[in-house]
N, CA, C and O of each residue as an XYZ file, in Angstrom:
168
protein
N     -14.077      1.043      3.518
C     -13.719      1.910      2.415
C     -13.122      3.231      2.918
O     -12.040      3.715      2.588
N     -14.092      3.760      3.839
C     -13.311      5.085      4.659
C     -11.811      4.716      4.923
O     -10.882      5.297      4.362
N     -11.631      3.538      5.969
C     -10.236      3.366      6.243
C      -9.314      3.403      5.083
O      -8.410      4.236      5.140
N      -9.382      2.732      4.168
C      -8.629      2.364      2.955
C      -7.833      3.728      2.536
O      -6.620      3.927      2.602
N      -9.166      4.870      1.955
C      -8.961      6.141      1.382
C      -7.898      7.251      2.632
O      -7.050      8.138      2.533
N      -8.491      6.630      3.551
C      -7.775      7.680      4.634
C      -6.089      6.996      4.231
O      -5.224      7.723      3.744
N      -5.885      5.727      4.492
C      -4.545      5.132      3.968
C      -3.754      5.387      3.360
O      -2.538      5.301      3.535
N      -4.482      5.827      2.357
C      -4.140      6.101      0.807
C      -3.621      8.148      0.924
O      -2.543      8.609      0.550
N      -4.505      8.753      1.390
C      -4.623      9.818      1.332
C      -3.300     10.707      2.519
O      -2.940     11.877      2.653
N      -3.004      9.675      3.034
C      -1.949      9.480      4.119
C      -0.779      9.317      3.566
O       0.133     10.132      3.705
N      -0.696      8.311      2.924
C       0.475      7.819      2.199
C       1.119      8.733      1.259
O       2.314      9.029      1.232
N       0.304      9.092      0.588
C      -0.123     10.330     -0.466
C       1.084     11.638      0.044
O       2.181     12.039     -0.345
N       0.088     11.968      1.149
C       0.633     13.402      1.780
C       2.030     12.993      2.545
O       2.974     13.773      2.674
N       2.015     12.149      2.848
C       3.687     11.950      3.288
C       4.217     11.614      2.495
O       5.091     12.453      2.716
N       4.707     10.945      1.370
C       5.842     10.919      0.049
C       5.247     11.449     -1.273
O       5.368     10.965     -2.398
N       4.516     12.652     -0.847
C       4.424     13.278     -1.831
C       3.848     12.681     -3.448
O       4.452     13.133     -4.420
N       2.845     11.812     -3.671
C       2.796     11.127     -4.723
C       1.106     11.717     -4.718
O       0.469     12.233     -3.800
N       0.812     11.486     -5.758
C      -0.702     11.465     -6.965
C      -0.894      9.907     -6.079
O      -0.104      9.015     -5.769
N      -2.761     10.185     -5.821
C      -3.533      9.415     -4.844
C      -3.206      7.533     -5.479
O      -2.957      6.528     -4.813
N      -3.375      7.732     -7.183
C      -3.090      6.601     -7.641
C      -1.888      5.767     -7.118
O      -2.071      4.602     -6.766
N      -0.696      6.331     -7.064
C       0.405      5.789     -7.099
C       0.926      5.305     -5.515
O       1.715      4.469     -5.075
N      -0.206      6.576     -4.811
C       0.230      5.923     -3.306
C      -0.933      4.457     -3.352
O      -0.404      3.615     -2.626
N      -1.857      4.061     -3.748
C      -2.558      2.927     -3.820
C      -1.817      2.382     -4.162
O      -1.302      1.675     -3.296
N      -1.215      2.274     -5.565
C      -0.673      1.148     -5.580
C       0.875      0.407     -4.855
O       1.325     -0.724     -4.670
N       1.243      1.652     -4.643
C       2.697      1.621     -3.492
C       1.808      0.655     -2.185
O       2.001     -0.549     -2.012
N       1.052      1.310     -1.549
C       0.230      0.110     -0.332
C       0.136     -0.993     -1.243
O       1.012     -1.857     -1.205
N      -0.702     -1.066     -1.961
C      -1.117     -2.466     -2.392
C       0.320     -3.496     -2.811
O       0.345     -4.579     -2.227
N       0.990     -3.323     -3.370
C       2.414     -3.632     -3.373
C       2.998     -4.144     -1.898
O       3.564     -5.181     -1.551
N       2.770     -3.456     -1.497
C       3.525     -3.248      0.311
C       2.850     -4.391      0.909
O       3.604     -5.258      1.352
N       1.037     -4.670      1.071
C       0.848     -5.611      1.307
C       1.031     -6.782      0.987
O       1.184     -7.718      1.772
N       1.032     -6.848     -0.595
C       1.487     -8.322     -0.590
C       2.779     -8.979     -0.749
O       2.960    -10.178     -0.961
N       3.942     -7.766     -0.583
C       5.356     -8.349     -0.121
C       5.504     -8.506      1.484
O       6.408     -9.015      2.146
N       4.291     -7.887      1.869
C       4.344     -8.388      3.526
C       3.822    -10.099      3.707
O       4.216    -11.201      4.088
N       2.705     -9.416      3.153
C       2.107    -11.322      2.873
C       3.001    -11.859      2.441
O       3.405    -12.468      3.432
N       3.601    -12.084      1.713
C       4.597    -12.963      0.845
C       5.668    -13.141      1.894
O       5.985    -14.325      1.773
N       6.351    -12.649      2.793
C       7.102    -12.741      3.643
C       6.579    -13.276      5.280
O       7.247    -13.570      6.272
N       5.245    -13.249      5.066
C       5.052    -13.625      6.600
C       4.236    -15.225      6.105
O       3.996    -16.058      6.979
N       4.053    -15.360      5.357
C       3.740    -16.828      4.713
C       4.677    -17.841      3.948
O       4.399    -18.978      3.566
N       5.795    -17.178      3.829
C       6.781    -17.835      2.968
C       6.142    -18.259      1.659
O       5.766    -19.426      1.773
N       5.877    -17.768      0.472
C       5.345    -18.215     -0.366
C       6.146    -18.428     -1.537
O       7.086    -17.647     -1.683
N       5.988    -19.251     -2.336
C       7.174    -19.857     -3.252
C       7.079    -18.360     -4.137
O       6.128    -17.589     -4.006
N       8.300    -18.098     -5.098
C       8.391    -17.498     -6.422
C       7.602    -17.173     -7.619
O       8.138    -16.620     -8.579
């Protein structure tokens, strides 16, 4: 959980966004990574 928030709080302070929006920008991010390193259908 620590790691996560630090992530977040990171993300945050470098493009300038409200804590929410950098969560969901990561969370997004991961699963177009997933989606690309698994090839997953549409």
């Amino acid at each position: 959980m620590l790691r996560a928030l630090e992530q977040v709080t990171g993300y945050a302070a470098q493009n300038d966004l409200p804590l929410r929006t950098a969560a969901t920008c990561l969370a997004v991010e991961r699963v177009a990574q997933a989606h690309q390193m698994r090839g997953l259908y549409p």
